[in-house]
Structures are given as C-alpha cells and as structure tokens.
C-alpha positions as CSV (number, residue, x, y, z in Angstrom):
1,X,-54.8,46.8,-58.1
2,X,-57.6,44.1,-57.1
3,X,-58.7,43.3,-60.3
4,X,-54.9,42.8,-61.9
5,X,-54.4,40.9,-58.7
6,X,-56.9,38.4,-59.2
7,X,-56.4,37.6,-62.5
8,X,-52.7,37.2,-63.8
9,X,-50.9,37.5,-60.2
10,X,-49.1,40.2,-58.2
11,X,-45.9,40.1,-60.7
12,X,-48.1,41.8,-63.7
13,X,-50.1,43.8,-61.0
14,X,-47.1,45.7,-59.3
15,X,-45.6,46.8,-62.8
16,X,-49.0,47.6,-63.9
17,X,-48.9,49.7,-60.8
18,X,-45.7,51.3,-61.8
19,X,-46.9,51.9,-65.6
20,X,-50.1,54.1,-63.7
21,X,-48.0,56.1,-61.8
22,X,-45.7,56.9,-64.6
23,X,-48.8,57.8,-66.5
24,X,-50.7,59.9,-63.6
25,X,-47.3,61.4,-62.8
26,X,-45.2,62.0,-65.4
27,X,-42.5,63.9,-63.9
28,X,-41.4,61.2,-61.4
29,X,-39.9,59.5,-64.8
30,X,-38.5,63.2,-65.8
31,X,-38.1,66.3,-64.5
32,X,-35.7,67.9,-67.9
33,X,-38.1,69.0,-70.0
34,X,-42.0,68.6,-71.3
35,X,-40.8,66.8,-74.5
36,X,-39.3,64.2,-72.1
37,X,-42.4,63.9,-70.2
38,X,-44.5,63.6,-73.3
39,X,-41.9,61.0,-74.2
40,X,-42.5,58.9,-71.2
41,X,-46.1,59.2,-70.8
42,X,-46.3,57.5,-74.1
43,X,-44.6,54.6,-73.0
44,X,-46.1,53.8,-69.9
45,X,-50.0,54.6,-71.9
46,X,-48.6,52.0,-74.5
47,X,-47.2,49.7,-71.0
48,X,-50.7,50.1,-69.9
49,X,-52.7,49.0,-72.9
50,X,-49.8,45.9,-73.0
51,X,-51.0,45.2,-69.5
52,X,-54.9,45.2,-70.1
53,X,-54.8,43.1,-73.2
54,X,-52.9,40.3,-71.3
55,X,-55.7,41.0,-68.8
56,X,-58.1,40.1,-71.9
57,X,-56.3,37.5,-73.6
58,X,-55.6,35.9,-70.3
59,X,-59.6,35.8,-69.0
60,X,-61.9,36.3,-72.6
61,X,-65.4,37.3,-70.2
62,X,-63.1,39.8,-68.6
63,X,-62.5,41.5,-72.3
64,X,-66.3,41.1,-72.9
65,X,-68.4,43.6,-71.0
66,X,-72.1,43.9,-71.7
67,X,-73.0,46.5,-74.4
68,X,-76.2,48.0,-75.0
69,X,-79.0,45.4,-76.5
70,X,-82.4,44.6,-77.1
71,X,-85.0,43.4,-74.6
72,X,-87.5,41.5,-77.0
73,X,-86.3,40.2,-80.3
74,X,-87.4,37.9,-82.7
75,X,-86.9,35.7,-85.9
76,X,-89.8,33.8,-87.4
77,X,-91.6,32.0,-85.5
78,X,-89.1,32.5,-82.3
79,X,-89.5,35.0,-79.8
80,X,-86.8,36.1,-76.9
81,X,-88.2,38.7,-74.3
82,X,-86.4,39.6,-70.7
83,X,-88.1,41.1,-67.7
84,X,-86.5,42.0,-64.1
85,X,-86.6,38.3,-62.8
86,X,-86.1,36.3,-66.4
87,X,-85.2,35.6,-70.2
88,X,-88.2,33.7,-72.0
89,X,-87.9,32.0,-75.4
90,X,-91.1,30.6,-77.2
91,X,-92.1,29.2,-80.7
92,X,-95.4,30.3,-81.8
93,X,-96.0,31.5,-78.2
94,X,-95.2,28.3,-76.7
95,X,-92.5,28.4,-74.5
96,X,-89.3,26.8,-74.8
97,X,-87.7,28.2,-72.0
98,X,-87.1,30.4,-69.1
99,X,-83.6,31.8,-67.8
100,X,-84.0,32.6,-64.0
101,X,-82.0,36.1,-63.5
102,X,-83.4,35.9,-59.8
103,X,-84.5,33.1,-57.6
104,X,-88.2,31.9,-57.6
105,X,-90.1,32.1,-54.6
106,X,-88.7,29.7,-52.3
107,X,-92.6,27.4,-51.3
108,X,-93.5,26.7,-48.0
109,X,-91.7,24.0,-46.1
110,X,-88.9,25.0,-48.0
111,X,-85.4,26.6,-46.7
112,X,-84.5,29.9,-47.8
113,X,-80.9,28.7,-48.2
114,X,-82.1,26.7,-51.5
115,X,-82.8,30.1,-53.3
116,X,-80.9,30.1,-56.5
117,X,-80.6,32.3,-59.2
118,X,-78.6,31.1,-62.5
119,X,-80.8,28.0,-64.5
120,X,-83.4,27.1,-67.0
121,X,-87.0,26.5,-66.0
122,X,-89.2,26.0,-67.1
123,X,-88.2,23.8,-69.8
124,X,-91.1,22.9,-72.1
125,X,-91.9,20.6,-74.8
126,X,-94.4,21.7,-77.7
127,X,-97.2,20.6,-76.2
128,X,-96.4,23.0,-73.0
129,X,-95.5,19.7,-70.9
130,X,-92.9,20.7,-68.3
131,X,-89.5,18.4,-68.1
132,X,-87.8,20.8,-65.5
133,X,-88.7,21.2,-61.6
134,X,-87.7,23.7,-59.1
135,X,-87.3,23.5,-55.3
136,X,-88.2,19.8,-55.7
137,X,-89.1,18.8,-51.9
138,X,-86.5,15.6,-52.5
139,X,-83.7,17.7,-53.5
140,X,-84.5,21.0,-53.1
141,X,-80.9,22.7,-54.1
142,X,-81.7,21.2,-57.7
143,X,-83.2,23.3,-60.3
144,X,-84.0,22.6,-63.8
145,X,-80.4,22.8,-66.2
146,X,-78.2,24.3,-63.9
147,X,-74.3,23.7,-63.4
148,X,-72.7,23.1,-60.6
149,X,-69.1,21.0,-58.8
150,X,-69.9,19.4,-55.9
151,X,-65.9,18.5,-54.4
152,X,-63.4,21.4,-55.2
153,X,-60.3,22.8,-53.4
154,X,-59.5,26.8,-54.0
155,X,-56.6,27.5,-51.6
156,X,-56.9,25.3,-48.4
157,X,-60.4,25.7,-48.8
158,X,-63.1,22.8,-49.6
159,X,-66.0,24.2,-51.4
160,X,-69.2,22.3,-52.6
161,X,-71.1,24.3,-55.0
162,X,-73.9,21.9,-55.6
163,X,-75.0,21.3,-52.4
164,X,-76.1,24.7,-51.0
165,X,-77.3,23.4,-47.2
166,X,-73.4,23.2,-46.5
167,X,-73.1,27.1,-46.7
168,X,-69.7,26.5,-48.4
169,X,-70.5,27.8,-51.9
170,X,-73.3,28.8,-54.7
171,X,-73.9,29.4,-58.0
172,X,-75.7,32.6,-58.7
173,X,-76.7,34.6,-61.9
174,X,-74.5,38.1,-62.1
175,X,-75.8,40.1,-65.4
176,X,-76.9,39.3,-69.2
177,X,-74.1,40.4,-71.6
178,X,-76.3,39.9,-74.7
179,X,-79.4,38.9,-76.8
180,X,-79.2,38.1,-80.5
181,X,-81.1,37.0,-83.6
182,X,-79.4,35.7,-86.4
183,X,-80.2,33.2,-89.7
184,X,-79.4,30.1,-87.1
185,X,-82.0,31.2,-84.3
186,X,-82.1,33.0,-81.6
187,X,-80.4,33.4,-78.0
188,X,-78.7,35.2,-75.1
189,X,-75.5,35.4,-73.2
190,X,-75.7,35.4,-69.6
191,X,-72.8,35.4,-66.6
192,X,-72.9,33.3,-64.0
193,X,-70.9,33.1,-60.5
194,X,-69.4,31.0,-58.7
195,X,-68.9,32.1,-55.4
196,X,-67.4,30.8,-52.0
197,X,-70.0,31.5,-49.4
198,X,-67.8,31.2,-46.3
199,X,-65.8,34.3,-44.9
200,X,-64.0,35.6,-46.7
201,X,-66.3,35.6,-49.8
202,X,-64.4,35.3,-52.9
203,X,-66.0,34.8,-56.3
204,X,-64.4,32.2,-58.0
205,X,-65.1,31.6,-61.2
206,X,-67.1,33.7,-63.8
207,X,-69.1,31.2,-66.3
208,X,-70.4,32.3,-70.0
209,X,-73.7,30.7,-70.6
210,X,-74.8,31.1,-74.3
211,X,-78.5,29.7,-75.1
212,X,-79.6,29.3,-78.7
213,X,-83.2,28.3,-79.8
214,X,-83.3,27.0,-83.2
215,X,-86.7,26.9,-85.2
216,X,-88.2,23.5,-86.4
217,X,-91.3,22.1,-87.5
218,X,-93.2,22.1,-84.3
219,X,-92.9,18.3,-83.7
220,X,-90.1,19.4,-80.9
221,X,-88.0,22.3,-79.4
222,X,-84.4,22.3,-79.4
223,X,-81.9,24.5,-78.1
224,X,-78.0,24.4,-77.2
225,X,-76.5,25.4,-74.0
226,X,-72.6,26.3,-74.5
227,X,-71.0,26.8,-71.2
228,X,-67.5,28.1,-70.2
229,X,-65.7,28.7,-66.7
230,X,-62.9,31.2,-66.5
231,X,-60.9,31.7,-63.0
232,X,-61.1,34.8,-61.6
233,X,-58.4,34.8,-59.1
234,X,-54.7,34.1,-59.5
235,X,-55.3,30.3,-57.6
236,X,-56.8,27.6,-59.4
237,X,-59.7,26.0,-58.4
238,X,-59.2,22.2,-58.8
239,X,-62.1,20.1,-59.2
240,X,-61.7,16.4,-57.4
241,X,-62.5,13.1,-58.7
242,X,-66.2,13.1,-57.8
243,X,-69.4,10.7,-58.2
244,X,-71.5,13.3,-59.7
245,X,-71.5,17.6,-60.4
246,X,-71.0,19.2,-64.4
247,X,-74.0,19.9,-66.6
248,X,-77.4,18.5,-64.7
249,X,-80.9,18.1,-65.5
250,X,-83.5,18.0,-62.8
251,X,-87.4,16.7,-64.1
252,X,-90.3,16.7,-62.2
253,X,-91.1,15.1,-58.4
254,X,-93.5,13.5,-60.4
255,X,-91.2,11.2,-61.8
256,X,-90.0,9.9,-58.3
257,X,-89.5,6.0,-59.1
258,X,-91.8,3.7,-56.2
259,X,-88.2,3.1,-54.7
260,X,-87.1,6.9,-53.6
261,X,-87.8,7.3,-50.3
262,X,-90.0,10.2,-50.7
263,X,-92.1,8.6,-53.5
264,X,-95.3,8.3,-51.0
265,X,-94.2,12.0,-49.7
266,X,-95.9,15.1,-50.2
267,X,-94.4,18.9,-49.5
268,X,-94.9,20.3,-46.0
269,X,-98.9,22.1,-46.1
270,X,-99.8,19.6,-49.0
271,X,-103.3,18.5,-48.4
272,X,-103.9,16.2,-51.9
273,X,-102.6,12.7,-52.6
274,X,-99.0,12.7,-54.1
275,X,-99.2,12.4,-58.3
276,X,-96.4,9.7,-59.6
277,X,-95.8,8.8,-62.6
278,X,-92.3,7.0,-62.3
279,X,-90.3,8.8,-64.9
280,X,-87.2,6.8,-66.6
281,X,-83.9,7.7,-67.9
282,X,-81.9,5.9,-71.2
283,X,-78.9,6.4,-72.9
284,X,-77.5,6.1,-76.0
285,X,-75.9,2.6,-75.3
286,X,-79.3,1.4,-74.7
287,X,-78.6,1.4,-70.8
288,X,-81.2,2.1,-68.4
289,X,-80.8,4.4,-64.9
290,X,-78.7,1.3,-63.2
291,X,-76.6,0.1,-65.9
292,X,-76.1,3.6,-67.3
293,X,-74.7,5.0,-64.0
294,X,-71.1,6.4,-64.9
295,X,-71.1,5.3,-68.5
296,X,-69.8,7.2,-71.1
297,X,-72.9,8.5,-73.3
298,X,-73.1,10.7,-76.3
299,X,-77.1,11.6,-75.1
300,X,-79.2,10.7,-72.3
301,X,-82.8,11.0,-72.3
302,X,-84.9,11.6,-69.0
303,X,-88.5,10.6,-70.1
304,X,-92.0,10.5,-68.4
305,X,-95.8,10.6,-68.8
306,X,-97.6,14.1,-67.6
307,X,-101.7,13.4,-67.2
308,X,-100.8,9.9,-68.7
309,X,-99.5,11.8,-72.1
310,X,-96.0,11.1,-72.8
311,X,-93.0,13.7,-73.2
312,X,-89.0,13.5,-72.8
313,X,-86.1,15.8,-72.7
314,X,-82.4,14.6,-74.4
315,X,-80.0,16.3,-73.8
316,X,-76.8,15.1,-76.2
317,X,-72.8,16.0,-75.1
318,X,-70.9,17.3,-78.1
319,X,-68.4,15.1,-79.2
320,X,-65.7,17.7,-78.9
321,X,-66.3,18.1,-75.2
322,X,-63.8,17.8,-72.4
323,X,-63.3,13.7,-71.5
324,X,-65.9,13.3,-74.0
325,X,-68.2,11.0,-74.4
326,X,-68.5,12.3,-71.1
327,X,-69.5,10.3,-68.0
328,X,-73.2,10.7,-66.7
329,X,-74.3,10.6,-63.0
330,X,-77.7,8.9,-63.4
331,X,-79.8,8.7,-60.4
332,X,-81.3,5.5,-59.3
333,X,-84.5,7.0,-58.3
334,X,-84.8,10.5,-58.9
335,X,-85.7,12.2,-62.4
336,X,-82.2,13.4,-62.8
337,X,-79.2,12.9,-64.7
338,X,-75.7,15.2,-64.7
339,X,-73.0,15.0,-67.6
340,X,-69.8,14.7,-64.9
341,X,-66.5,14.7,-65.9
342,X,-65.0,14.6,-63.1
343,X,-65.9,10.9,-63.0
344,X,-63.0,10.0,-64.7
345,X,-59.9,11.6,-62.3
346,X,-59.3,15.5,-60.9
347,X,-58.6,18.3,-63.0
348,X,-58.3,22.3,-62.8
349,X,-60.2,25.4,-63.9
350,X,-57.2,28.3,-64.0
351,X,-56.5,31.4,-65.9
352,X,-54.6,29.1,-69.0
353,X,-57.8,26.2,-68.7
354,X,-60.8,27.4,-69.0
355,X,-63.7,24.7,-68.7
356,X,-66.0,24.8,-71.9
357,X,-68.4,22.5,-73.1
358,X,-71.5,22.4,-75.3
359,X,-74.6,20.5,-74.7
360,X,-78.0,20.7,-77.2
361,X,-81.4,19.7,-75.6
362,X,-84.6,18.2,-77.4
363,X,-87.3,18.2,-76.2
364,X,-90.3,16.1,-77.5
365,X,-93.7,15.1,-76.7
366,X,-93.2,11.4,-77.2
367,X,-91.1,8.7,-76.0
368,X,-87.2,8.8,-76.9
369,X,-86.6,7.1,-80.3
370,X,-83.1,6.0,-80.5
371,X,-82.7,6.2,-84.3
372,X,-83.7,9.9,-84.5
373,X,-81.8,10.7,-81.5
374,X,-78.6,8.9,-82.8
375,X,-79.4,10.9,-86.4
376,X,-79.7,14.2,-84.5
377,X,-76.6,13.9,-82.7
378,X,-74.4,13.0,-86.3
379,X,-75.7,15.8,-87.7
380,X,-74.8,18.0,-84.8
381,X,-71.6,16.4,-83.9
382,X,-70.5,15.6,-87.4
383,X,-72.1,17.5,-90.4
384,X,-71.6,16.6,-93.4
C-alpha cells in the first residue's frame, strides 16, 4: 500500500487495494460458480497490471530495477571496473573518474556529519592532475561533481540538501542499476537519494545518474553526466528561488584565491605550510568569477596550475536543458562553480515533472581555450 501511496496518491492506492483482494480472494466478487470466479480473477489480474504500469509510466526509475550486469568492462582503450566502495573509469589506465558508492573517510578535524556518498572524485585530467576535492576544510559538505538544492519546501517542511551541518537533509548513493559498453563509449547508471534527515525520514526524490566516458586522442578526457530527479511521494517538492544549488563542481583547496578567508589556513593536525595556487574560473561570455556570477553560460571552466603545470576542467550545459543557458553560481573565492537554475524563479520536482538535465565535462591539461571550447560545445549541442 506504501509504495502506490507514495507515488500516484491514495485514490489509485485504495482501488489498487480492492483489485488485490479481488485477486487473493476471488470469492468475495462471486460465490455462484468457479467459471465466475475464474471470470473475475481475470479482471482484477488485468486491473492490477493497469495499476502498475501507471505506477511505471507515472515514475520511469520506478519501472527500471537493476538487472544482473557486469563488474569490469571495457571498449578500446576505456576501462569501467566497480568494487564495494566505487565505479572507476580510465583511458590507458589513467583514470578519468571515480563514482563514490560510499563515503570516503571523513580526515581528521573533520565532522562526521559531512560523510557523503553519491559524487565523482577523483576527476582527473590525462596527465593524472586532480580537478575535484573532497572534505575540503573550507567547505567540507562539498565534494567533487555532486548535486544538490539548497532552499526546498516538501509539505510544511524546509529542507536544505546542500548544506549537510543543518541536519535537515542529504544526498546519498542507493544502488548501481547498470554498466554498459557500446560503439559511443562506456558508462554506468547509478541511483541516488534524496532524503529528509529530520524525523520522520522520508526519501524524497530518486535521481538517475548516467556517466559516459567517450574515447579520444589522449590530449583530454571527456565524459557526460545526464541527471534526472523523479518524486517519490505523492507531494511535490518545490525548489525556491535560490542564489546557488543544481549541478556543482568543487576543485581543489589549492585553488583558494589570496582573498578566502581560509587562504592562509591549513586543516586541523596539518604541520606543513599551506600550497596555493589561486585557481580561476571563466565562462563562455568571456566573464571572469565576479562578472560571471549568475550569468547565463553555455560552459564554464574552473582552471588552475598543480606543481606549477597547468590543467582545467569545463564543464558545458546542454542547450536543451531546463532554463537553459542556465544560470551559474560562481564563487568569488573558492574553486567552485554550480549550474543553478533556480536562479531565475521557483519551480517543482512532482510525479508529472521530473528534473533532467545533461551536462559533458572536459578535462584538459592546459589552460581553457575558448575557440575549442565553443567548437566542442556546437558539436555536442548542435551536430551537424
């Protein structure tokens, strides 16, 4: 009853109640004879099966359960293996990128409540240069690409997803639903949750993550990350006009500019100097982290020096997005940036609106060049 319930409301529940009983016990339809109760059983089996494919066509991830698949795949030059704790995807052996099925160790200094389970890191370029950071001691509850809203409303109930000190709500990895290998490249499925933390739990929303790695020459990796939130109760959540939460992209402390307050900082038990080497962001518009703030950009480009050497990660917004060219939350300080759409007004996540988007990441181990960014974003967005 729970499960029709919390996805297409008590009306369809209660009959699909009635339709089980009539199938479990026949007779309470018709006592005259067993051709009669043959006759009804049929059509509450066939009110049944009407019931569970609204169940499906209402919610899609509710139709599509995890079936049996391979744990180490590969196509050419790309290789996809997953262990307990993660799904790893490499190029020649280099690594692309890691899917974290549970949380990393939380380091010292650090609160337990920022474990997190549910994002991508590392994130690497070719040369093995890591753009992605985890439990950064600045922001702790950011990690790598991750998703997250920061100002919602489920019921009476105000739940910030982002911002996991607040105990009000998380995003957490639930299961992988697939792997696959295929002549455009190679990739997972994986469901996330979004959960309200505060009694009584209730798990919100169920989101689809499908990674794809795609070969290429070695000069950079690239990969897409397609996203899609279904409700999984019979209230909507409504997202709320909001400065930043969506799609983010957390780089390394690092990258701190000389401005953030914890630029001269070090994690607690640290005993060596602090390494900066002020990271900037850019997007498509030519704006920098200031300007850029809240403008509506078809890429944006976090980029940085590691050891001196320099390396950047891009990710582009497809043009077929929700309020695309999407607004982007770019930090004045910190190596982050977060595609936000919720910028530009309120809107809802419910069974007949789902929330999809698709995003494609390049990584490269030079600084961003604007023609080739601008090229690989036509030919994504609008092949010829």
């Amino acid at each position: 009853a729970v499960f029709f319930r919390d996805r297409i409301g008590w009306a369809v529940n209660l009959r699909t109640v009635q339709v089980v009983r009539n199938v479990t016990h026949p007779y309470r339809s018709s006592r005259r004879n067993k051709t009669m109760c043959n006759f009804y059983r049929a059509i509450a089996l066939h009110q049944l099966t009407v019931c569970l494919l609204v169940v499906c066509f209402r919610n899609p991830a509710a139709a599509q359960e995890p079936q049996p698949y391979s744990k180490e795949l590969s196509r050419g030059a790309l290789q996809l293996s997953e262990t307990d704790a993660t799904v790893t995807i490499r190029q020649a052996d280099r690594i692309i990128l890691a899917y974290n099925k549970q949380s990393p160790p939380v380091p010292d200094g650090i609160d337990p409540v920022y474990a997190r389970s549910g994002f991508l890191h590392p994130v690497a370029s070719p040369a093995g240069r890591v753009v992605t950071e985890t439990f950064p001691f600045d922001h702790a509850h950011q990690h790598g690409i991750f998703t997250a809203w920061v100002k919602t409303t489920w019921q009476d109930r105000e739940i910030d997803f982002w911002n996991l000190a607040g105990g009000t709500g998380r995003v957490l990895h639930q299961r992988i639903v697939s792997t696959f290998a295929d002549e455009d490249g190679i990739g997972f499925e994986a469901d996330l949750i979004h959960r309200a933390e505060k009694e009584p739990v209730v798990d919100i929303l169920r989101e689809r993550w499908k990674i794809t790695a795609f070969p290429t020459d070695g000069s950079y990796h690239v990969f897409d990350l397609q996203t899609t939130q279904f409700a999984l109760t019979a209230t909507p959540l409504i997202i709320q006009r909001y400065h930043y939460g969506g799609v983010a992209c957390r780089g390394p402390v690092r990258w701190l500019t000389a401005s953030d307050s914890f630029a001269k900082k070090q994690p607690a038990g640290s005993t060596t100097p602090p390494v900066r080497e002020p990271g900037e962001i850019l997007n498509d518009l030519g704006s920098d982290r200031i300007a850029g703030n809240h403008q509506h950009a078809r890429w944006v480009s976090l980029t940085g020096r590691i050891n001196g050497q320099p390396v950047t990660i891009t990710v582009l917004c497809h043009r077929e997005n929700f309020r695309a060219p999407q607004a982007a939350r770019l930090h004045p300080t910190k190596p982050y940036f977060v595609f936000s759409p919720c910028v530009d007004g309120e809107f809802t996540i419910d069974h007949d609106h789902p929330f999809t988007s698709r995003y494609r990441c390049l990584i490269t181990d030079a600084a961003p060049d604007i023609v080739w960014l601008d090229e690989q974003w036509n030919s994504w967005c609008e092949p010829m």
